[in-house]
C-alpha positions as CSV (number, residue, x, y, z in Angstrom):
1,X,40.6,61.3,3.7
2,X,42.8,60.6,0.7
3,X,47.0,61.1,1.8
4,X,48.9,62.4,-1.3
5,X,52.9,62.4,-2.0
6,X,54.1,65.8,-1.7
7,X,57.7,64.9,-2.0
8,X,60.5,62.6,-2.4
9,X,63.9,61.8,-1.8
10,X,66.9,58.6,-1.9
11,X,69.4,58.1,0.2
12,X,71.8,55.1,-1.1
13,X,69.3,52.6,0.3
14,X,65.9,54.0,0.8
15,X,63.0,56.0,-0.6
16,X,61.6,58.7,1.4
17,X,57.9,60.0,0.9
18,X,56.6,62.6,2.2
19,X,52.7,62.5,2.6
20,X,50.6,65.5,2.9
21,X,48.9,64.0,6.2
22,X,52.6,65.3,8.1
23,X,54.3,61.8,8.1
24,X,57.2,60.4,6.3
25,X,57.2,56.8,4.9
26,X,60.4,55.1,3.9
27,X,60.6,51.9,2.3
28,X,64.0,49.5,1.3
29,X,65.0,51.1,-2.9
30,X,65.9,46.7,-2.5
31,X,62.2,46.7,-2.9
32,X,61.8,48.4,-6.2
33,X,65.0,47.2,-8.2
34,X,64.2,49.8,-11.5
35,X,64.7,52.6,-9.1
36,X,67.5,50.7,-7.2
37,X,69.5,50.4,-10.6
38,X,68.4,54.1,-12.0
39,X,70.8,57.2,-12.1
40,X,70.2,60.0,-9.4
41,X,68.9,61.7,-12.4
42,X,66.4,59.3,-13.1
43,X,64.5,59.3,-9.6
44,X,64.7,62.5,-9.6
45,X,62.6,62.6,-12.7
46,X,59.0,61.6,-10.4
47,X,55.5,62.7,-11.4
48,X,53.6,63.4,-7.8
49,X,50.3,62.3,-8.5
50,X,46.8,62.2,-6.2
51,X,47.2,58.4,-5.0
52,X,51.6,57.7,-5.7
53,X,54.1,58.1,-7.7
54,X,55.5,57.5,-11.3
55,X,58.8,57.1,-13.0
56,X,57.7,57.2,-17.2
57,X,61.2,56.5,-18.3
58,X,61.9,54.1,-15.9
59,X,58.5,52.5,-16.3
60,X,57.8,52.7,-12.6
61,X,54.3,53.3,-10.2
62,X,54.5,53.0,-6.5
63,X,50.9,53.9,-5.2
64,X,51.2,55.3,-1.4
65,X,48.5,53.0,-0.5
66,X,51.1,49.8,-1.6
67,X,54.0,51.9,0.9
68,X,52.0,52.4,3.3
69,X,50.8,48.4,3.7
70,X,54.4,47.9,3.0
71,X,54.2,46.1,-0.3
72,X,57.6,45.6,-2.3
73,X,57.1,46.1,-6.4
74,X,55.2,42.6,-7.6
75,X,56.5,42.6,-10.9
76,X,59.7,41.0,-10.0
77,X,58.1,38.0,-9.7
78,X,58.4,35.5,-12.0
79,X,61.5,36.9,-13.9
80,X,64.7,35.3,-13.1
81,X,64.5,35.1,-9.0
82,X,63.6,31.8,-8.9
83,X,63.0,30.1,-5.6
């Protein structure tokens, strides 16, 4: 069985996804700092796709697989968090 998006939302710190198995997944918007920084407008602008979701102007993919192993965007690593 393959769960798709069917719907999303923000509030000031959290994505909500709505998956067409019935759940709802949320995850920190701390984890994904493109959408964190974006305009309402701008996360607004999603393409729902089979396996996530996708921000082209914000050059931003979440898969729901990623949310629902609760896996924070990557490609933050190596840029200027150092630890």
């Amino acid at each position: 069985m393959s769960t798709s998006p069917k719907a999303v939302r923000f509030d000031d710190d959290t994505l909500w996804v709505s998956l067409s198995d019935g759940r709802t997944i949320a995850a920190p918007l701390a984890w994904f700092p493109r959408l964190l920084e974006a305009a309402p407008a701008q996360r607004a602008m999603v393409e729902l796709s089979k396996g996530g979701l996708h921000w082209d102007a914000l050059d931003e993919d979440i898969s729901v697989a990623g949310l629902l192993a609760g896996q924070p965007d990557l490609s933050r690593r190596g840029t200027h968090q150092e630890t």
